[in-house]
C-alpha positions as CSV (number, residue, x, y, z in Angstrom):
1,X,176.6,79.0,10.3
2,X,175.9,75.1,10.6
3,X,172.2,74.1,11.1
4,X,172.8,73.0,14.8
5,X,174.9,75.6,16.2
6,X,172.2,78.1,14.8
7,X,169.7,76.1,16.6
8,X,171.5,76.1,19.9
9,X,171.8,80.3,19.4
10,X,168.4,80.7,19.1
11,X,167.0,78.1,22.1
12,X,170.2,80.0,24.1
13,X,168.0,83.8,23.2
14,X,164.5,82.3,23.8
15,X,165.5,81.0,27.0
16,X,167.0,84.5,28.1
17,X,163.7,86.0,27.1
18,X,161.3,83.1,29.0
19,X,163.5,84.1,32.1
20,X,163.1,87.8,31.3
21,X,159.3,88.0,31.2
22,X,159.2,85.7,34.1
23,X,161.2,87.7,36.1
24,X,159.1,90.5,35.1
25,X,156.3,88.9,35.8
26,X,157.0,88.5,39.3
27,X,158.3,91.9,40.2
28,X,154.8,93.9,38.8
29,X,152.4,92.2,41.4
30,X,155.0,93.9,44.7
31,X,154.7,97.4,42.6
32,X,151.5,97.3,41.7
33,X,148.8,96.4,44.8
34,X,151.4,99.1,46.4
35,X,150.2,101.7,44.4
36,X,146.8,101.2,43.4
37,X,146.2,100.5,47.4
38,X,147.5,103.7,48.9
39,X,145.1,106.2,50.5
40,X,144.3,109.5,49.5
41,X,143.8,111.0,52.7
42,X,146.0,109.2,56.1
43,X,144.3,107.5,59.3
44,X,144.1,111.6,61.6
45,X,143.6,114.7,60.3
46,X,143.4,117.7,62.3
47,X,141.0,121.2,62.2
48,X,142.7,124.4,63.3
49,X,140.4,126.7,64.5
50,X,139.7,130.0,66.2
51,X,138.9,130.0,70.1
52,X,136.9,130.3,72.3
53,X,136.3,126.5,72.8
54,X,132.0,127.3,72.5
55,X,132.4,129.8,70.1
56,X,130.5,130.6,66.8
57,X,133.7,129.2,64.5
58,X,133.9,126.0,67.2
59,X,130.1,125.5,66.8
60,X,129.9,125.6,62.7
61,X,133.8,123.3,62.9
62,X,131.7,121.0,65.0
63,X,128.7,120.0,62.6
64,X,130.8,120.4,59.7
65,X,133.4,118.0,61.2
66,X,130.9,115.2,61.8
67,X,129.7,115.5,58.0
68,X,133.3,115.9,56.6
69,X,133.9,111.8,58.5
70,X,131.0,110.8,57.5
71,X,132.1,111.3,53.4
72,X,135.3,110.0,53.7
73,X,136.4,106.8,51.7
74,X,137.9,105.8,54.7
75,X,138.2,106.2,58.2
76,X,140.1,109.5,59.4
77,X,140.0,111.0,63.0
78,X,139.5,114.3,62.5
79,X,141.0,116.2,65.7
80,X,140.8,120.1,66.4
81,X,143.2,122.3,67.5
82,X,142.1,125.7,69.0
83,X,144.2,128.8,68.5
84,X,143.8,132.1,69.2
85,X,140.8,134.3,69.5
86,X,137.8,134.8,67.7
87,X,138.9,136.8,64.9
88,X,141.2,133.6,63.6
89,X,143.9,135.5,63.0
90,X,146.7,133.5,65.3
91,X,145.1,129.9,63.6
92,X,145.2,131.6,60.0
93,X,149.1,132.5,61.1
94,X,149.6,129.4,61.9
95,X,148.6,127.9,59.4
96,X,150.7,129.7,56.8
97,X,153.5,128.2,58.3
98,X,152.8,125.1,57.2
99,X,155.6,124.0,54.2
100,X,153.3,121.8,52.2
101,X,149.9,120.2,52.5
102,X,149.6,116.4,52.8
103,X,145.6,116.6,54.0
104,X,146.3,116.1,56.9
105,X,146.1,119.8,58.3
106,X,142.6,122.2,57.4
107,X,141.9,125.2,58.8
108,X,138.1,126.9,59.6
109,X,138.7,130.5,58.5
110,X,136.4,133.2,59.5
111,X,135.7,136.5,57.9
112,X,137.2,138.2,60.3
113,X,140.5,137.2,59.4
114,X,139.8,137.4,56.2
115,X,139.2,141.1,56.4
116,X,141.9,141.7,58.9
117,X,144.6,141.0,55.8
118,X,142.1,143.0,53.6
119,X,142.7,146.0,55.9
120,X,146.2,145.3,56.0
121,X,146.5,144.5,60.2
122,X,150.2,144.1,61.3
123,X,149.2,140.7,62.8
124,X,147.7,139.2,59.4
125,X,150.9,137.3,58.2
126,X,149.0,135.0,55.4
127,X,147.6,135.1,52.3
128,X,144.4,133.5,51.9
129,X,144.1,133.6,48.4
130,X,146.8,131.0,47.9
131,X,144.3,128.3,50.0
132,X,142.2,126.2,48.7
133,X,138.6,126.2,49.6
134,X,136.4,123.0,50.3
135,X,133.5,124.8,51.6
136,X,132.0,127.8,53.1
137,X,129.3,129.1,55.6
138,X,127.2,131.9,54.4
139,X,125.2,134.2,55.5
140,X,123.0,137.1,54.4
141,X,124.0,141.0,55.3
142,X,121.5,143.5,54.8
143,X,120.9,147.3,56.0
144,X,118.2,148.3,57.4
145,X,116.2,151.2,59.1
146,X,112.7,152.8,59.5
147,X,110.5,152.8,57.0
148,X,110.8,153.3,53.1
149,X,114.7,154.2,52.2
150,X,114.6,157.5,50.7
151,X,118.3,158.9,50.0
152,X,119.2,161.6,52.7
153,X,119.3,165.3,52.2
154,X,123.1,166.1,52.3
155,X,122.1,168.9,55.4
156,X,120.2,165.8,57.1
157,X,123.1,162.6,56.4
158,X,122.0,158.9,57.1
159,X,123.3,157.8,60.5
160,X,124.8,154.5,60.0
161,X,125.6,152.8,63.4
162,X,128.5,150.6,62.7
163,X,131.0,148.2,65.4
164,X,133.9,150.6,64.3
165,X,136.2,151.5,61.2
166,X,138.1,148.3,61.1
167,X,134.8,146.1,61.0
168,X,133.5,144.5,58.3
169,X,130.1,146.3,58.4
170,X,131.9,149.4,57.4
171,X,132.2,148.8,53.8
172,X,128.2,149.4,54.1
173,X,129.5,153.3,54.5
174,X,131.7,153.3,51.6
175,X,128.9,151.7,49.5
176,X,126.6,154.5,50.5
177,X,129.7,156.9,49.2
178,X,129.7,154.9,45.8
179,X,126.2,155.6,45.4
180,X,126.2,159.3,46.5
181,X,123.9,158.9,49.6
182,X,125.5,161.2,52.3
183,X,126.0,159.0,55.7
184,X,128.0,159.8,58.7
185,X,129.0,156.7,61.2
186,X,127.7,156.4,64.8
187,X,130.8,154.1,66.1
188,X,130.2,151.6,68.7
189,X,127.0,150.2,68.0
190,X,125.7,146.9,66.5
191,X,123.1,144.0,66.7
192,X,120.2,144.8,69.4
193,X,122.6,148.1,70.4
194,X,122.7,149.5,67.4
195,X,118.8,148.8,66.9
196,X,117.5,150.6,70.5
197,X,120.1,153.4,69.0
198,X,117.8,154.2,66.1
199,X,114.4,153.6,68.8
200,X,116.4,156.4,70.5
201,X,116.7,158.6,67.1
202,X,120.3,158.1,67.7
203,X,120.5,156.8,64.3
204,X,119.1,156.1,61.4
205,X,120.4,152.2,59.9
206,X,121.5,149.4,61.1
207,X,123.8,146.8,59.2
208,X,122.6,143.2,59.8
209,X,124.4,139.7,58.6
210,X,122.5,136.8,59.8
211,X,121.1,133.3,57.8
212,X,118.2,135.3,57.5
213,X,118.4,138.9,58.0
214,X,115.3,140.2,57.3
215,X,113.7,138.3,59.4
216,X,116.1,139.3,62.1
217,X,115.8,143.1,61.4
218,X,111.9,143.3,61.6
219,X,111.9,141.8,64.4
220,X,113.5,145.4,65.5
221,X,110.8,146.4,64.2
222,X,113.1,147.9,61.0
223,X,112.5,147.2,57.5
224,X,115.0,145.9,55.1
225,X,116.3,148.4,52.7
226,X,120.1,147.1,50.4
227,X,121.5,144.0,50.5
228,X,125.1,144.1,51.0
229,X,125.7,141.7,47.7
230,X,128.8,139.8,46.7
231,X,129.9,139.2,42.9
232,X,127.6,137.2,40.5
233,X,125.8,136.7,44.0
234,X,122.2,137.8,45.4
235,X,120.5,135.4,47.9
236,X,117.7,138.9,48.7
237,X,117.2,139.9,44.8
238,X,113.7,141.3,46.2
239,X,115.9,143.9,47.5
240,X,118.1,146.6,46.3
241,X,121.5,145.6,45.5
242,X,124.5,147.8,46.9
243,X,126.0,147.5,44.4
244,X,123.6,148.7,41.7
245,X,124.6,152.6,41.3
246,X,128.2,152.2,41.6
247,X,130.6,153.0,38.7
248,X,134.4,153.0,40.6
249,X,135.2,149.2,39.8
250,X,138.1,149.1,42.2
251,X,136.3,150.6,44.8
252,X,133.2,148.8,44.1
253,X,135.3,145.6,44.7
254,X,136.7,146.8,48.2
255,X,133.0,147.4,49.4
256,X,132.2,143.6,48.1
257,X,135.3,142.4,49.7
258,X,134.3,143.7,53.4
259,X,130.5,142.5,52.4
260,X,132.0,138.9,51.7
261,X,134.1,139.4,54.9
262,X,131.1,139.9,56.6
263,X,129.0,137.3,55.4
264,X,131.3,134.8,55.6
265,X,130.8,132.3,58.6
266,X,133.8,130.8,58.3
267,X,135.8,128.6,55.2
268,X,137.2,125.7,55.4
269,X,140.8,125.9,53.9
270,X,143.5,123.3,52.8
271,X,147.1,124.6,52.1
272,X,147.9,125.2,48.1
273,X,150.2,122.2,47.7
274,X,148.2,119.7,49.1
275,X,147.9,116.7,46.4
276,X,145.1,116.5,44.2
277,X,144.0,112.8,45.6
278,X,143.7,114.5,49.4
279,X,141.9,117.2,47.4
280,X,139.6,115.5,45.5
281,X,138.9,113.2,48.8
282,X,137.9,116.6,50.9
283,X,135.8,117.9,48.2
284,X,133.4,114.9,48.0
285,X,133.0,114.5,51.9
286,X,132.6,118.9,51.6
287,X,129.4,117.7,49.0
288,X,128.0,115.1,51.5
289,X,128.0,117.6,54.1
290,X,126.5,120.1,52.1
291,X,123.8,117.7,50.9
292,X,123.5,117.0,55.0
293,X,123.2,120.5,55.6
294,X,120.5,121.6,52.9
295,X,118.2,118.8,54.6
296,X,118.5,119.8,58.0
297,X,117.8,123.7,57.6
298,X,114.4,124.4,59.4
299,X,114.1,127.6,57.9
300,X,113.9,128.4,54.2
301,X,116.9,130.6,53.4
302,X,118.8,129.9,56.4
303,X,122.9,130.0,56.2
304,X,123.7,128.1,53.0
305,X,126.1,125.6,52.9
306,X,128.3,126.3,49.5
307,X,131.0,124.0,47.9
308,X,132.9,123.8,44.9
309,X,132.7,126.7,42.0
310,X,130.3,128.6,44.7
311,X,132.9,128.7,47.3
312,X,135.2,129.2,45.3
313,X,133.3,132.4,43.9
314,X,133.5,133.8,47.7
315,X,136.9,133.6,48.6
316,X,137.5,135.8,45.3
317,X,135.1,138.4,46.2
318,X,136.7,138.2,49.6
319,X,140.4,138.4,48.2
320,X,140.3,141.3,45.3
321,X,142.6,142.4,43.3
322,X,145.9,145.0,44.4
323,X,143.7,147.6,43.6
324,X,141.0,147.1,45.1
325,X,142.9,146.5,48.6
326,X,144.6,149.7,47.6
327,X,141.4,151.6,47.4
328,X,139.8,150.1,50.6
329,X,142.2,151.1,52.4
330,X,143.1,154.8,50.8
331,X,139.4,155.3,51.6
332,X,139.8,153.9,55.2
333,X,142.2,156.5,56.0
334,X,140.4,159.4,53.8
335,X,137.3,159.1,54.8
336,X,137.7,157.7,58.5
337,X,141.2,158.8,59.5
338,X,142.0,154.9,60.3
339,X,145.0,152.9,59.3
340,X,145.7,149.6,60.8
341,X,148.4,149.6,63.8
């Protein structure tokens, strides 16, 4: 090819390029701004929450909703929504409707609805375990009764007052099974009740969950015997763990779930698909409220406020494995002739 008309090709190919690069040039600033600009979380978010409107699952949504703004990158009304009754089972069903998360719907789960679908209840329509927890409000359980616990004669049985066979407190009689203490429940009893009961020598123990329950029981003028203990857990390790003597592991796991049921305050939930950006958003305002929380407890050992790997750690205890739901409730209808409706 002749010198010029070479020339001419390659001026004709670096032009293309200049006008290829420039053209690139101006489409990245539009793309990029776009992305590195977008939110994690969007402008309203909103709480769903078992009723009443002043109850104990309102209260703790409250606090924990003022903390939760307060660590977000940006600015997010956060709106609640309550459903349902106390045990935050119609909210939890709710809830499970929702297709997909995009952070812009939590929900404030309390133990009782956690146990309900651990006893298998008609109305519990979710599944818990495929939530994802930002944080948690605990609490300790212990039980309790007159004087030194010495285990009962099997012709004299410990007289646990309990709420009734579908209550939390309950897996405080199959944990007395699982360490061969004979115990018969007194149903219909619990809190100050269940204490003027065993004043009365209508019974003989009390089970107690409270951010600080041995405070709360000698103030019944009881003394604190087991503490109903949760997996790799013991906020009372002065005491006697429950589950020190037991050897059935699935059943042992069904008495920790109802202890985590009943220890648990409430959880704050997100759906399983929510993004990770929304989740990673969530779980630093969950650390600055639990950092708000730790200051502001007047009392040493009152209700922890847990987060991350710790919360985590409670909603497995409180959703075990097949079996251990199996053996919950096989032992529910056994030992109490009770099945859920």
């Amino acid at each position: 090819m002749p010198l010029p008309r070479r020339a001419a090709t390659l001026g004709a190919l670096a032009s293309l390029v200049g006008l290829a690069a420039r053209g690139a040039a101006a489409q990245a600033p539009a793309f990029a701004p776009a992305f590195a600009s977008t939110p994690p979380l969007p402008d309203s978010a909103t709480l769903l929450l078992p009723g009443p409107e002043g109850g104990a699952a309102a209260l703790w949504a409250r606090g924990l909703a003022a903390g939760l703004v307060r660590g977000l990158p940006h600015a997010v009304a956060l709106r609640t929504a309550i459903l349902g009754g106390p045990d935050g089972v119609t909210a939890a069903n709710r809830f499970a409707t929702l297709e997909a998360g995009d952070g812009r719907t939590l929900l404030v789960l309390p133990g009782l609805a956690a146990h309900a679908r651990l006893v298998g209840e008609s109305r519990a329509q979710y599944e818990p375990e495929t939530w994802l927890p930002l944080c948690v409000g605990w609490q300790g359980a212990v039980l309790a009764g007159r004087g030194v616990f010495v285990p009962p004669r099997a012709a004299q049985p410990l007289r646990l007052a309990l709420a009734g066979p579908e209550s939390p407190e309950t897996a405080a009689l199959l944990a007395l099974d699982l360490l061969g203490f004979p115990a018969v429940p007194v149903f219909g009893l619990t809190g100050a009740a269940a204490a003027a009961a065993i004043g009365r020598g209508e019974a003989d123990a009390l089970v107690m969950a409270d951010p600080t329950p041995q405070t709360r029981v000698r103030q019944f003028g009881l003394t604190p015997w087991l503490e109903l203990d949760t997996p790799a857990r013991r906020d009372h390790p002065e005491l006697l763990a429950a589950s020190s003597a037991a050897t059935r592991p699935a059943a042992l796991a069904a008495a920790q779930a109802g202890f985590a049921a009943l220890r648990l305050r409430a959880a704050l939930m997100l759906p399983g698909l929510t993004p990770a950006d929304s989740v990673a958003a969530w779980r630093r305002a969950a650390l600055r409220w639990q950092e708000e929380e730790e200051k502001s407890q007047p009392v040493e050992g009152a209700s922890p406020a847990l987060v991350g790997a710790e919360a985590r750690a409670i909603m497995a205890a409180i959703c075990p494995p097949p079996e251990a739901v199996l053996a919950y409730r096989e032992w529910l209808l056994r030992r109490l002739a009770w099945q859920p409706s």
